[in-house]
N, C-alpha and C positions, 0 to 999 in steps of 0.2 A: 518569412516569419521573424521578427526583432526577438532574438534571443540577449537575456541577461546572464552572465556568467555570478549565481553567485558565491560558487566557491570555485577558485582558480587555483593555478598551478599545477606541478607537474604532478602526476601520478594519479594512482585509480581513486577517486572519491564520488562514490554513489550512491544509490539505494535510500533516498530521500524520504522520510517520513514528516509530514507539519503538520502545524497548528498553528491556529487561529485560539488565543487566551480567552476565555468567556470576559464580555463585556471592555474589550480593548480591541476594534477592530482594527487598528491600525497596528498592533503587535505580529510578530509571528516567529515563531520556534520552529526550527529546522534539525530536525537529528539528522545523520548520515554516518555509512561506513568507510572508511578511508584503509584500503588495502596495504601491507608493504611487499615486496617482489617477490614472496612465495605465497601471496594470496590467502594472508591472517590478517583479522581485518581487526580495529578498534572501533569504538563508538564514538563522534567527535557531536559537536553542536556548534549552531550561530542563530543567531536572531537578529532582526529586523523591528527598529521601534514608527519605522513610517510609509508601514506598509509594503515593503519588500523591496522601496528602493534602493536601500544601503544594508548592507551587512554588519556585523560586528566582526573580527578574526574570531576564527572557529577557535573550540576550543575542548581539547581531549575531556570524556567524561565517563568513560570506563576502558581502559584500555591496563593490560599487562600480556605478562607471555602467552599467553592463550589465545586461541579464537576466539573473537566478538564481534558478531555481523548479525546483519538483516534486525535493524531498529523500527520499535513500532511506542509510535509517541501518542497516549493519551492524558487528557486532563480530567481530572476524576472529582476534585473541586475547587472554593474561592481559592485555595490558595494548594493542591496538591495535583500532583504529578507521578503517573508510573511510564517508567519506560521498559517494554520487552525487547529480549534481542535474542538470540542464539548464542551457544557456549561451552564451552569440552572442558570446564576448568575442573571437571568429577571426571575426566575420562569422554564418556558419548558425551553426544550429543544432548543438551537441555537447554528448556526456556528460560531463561532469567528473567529478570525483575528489579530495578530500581528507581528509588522515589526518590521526588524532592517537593519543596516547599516555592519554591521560587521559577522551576525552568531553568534553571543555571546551574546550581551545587546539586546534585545526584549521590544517595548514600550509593555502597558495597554493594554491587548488585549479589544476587542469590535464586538461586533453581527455585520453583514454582511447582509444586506437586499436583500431576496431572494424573497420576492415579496409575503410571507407568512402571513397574520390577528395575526397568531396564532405559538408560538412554536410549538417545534417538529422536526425540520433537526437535523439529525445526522449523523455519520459517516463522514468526508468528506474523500474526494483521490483526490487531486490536481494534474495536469501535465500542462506544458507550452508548448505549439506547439513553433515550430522554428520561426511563426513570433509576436513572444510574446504573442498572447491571451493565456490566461489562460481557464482552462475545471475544472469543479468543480462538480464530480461526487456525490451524497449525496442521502440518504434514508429519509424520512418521516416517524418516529415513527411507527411501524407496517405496513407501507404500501407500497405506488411503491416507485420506481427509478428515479430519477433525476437527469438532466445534470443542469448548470449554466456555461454561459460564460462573461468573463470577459476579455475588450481591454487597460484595465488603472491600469494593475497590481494589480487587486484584490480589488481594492477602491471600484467599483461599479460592477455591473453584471444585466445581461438583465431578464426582465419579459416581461412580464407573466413565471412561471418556463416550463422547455421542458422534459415533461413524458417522462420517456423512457421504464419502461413496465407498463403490465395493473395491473399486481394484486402484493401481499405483494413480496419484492427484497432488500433481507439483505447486508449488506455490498455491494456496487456496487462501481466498480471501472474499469477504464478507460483507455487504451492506444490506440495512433494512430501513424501510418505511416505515414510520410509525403508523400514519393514521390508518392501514390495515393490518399491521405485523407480518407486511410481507416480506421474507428474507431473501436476498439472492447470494448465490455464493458463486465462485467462477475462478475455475481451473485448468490447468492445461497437462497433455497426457503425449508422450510419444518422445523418439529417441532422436530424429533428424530434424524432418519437418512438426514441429509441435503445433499440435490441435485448442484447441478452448473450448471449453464446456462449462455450461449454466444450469443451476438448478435451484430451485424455487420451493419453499415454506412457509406456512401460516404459522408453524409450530415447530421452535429449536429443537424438538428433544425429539422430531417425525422427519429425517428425510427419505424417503420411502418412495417420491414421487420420482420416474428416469430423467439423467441425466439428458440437456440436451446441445447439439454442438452448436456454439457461437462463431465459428468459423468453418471454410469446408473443404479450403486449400491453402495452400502458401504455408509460409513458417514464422507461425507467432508465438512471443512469447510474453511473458511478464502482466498476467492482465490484471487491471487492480478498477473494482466498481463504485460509485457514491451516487447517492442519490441529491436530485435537484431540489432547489425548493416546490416545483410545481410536481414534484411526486411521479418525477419522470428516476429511470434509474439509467445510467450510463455506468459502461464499461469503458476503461483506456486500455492502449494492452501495447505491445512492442513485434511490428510484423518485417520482414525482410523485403524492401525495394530500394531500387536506384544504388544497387550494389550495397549494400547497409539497414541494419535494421532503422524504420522510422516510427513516429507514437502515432496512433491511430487511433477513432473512436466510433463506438455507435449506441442509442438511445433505444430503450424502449420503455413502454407502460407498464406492460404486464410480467415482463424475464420472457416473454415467449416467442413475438414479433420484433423482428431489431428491423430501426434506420440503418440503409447502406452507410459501409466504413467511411469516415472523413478521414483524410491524412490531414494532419499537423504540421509536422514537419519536411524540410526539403533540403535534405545535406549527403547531395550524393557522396558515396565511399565512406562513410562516417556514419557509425551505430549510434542508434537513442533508445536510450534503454530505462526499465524499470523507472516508469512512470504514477507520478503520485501528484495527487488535486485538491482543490478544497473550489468548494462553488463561488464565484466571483459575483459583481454585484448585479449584472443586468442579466437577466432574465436568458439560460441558456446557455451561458457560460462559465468555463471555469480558470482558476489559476494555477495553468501549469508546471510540474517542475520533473525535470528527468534527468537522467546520466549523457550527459555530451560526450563523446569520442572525439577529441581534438585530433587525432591520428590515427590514422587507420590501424584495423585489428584490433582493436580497442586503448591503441597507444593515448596515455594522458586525459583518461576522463575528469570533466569539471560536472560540480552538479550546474542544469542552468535553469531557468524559467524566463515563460510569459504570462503578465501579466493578465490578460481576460485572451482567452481560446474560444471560439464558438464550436458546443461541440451539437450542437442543431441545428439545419438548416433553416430558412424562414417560414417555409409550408410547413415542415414539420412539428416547427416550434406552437404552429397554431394550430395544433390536434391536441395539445394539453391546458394553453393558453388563449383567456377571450382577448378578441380582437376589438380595440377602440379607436 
């Protein structure tokens, strides 16, 4: 696999959130969190004007004494931007929130009222449906899952929050289909070997319908899902082989039937981790980007990416897609 390093050097920087700027397809915005040696993270940023083959030097865009990790980058419109992240700067645990006009200068970020007494949201996974609400996927310290929706670009979001499973749901995160408003969300559950699980709604405000497991062994972690143009939904996720976690994928139509795993990558003794995509241009594919482990036990993560991934086989790709 030709991997590109596009943030290098030493130390932990991962947890890649992009974007694709509306009507700039050659643009792209890269959040990430860059760790220091007691694992407090800051928000840093870089972009790309041609297409991801060159970077800019990253460049800090919320960072102070606090914790600030796990960046979720949406564009909300012609010319704004919010970015969520996680934050202890009230004490617990909250979601932040900062905007900008450009993708570069980001105002003071600030907590996000989720309808919660008490810290504790973490993780977020932001997506923008087609008619601008925003879906704001986030866990509660040790316990369930939660959706949050928001019609005013992220300023305010509806309470009481909407549970979306019953018991502990690490990292949850979120994509839907438009032309049936079917939502998938996919989570993972366990203390050793970690599980994945997928559940399925026509209706944000109903998840009522059982959880079901995307995996049925091994140790996976980090799954993050998007849907294709041809209205397929693919899950990536982070599973343990070749001595090292590597990115793996699988397709389906409905959240219900999955295509066997593809692996991605191949770096024995060396983790890849917390994988994140946006759909590439030929039919099938995506462009991926993940956490490289330049050294083992996670010494020296770089973020890296490939440029088009196939994450469908060729039989498979033609159960969604006509053949000519």
């Amino acid at each position: 696999m030709a991997q590109q390093i596009v943030v290098g050097g030493t130390g932990i920087d991962y947890q890649a959130s992009v974007a694709v700027p509306w009507k700039a397809p050659d643009r792209r915005v890269l959040a990430f969190e860059r760790l220091d040696g007691s694992a407090t993270g800051d928000i840093w940023l870089t972009r790309s004007e041609d297409g991801g083959d060159t970077w800019d030097t990253p460049v800090s865009i919320v960072a102070s004494f606090v914790n600030e990790r796990h960046p979720a980058l949406v564009q909300t419109g012609e010319s704004a931007w919010s970015l969520f992240h996680l934050s202890n700067a009230s004490g617990g645990f909250r979601i932040h929130r900062a905007t900008s006009s450009d993708a570069a200068n980001f105002s003071a970020s600030a907590p996000v009222d989720l309808g919660w007494p008490t810290g504790g949201e973490i993780n977020p996974h932001v997506i923008r449906r087609d008619d601008g609400t925003l879906v704001l996927a986030y866990q509660r310290l040790g316990g369930a899952a939660y959706i949050a929706i928001s019609e005013d670009d992220g300023a305010t979001w509806n309470t009481p929050p909407i549970q979306v499973t019953t018991g502990s749901a690490a990292l949850p995160r979120i994509a839907c289909r438009e032309d049936d408003d079917t939502c998938l969300l996919v989570y993972q559950t366990g203390s050793q070997d970690l599980t994945l699980w997928v559940k399925t709604s026509a209706d944000l405000h109903d998840w009522s319908a059982p959880a079901r497991p995307l995996t049925s062994d091994g140790n996976n972690h980090d799954p993050l899902p998007l849907v294709l143009a041809d209205g397929s939904f693919v899950v990536l996720w982070s599973r343990m082989a070749s001595g090292g976690f590597q990115v793996f994928s699988t397709r389906s139509h409905d959240g219900v039937t999955w295509q066997p795993p593809m692996q991605h990558t191949e770096r024995p003794g060396l983790h890849n981790v917390q994988p994140h995509a946006v759909p590439a241009s030929l039919p099938g594919t995506v462009e991926l980007y993940w956490g490289a482990a330049q050294l083992p036990n996670y010494g020296d993560v770089d973020i890296a990416r490939e440029a088009m991934v196939l994450v469908a086989d060729w039989l498979f790709r033609h159960d969604f897609e006509t053949v000519e």
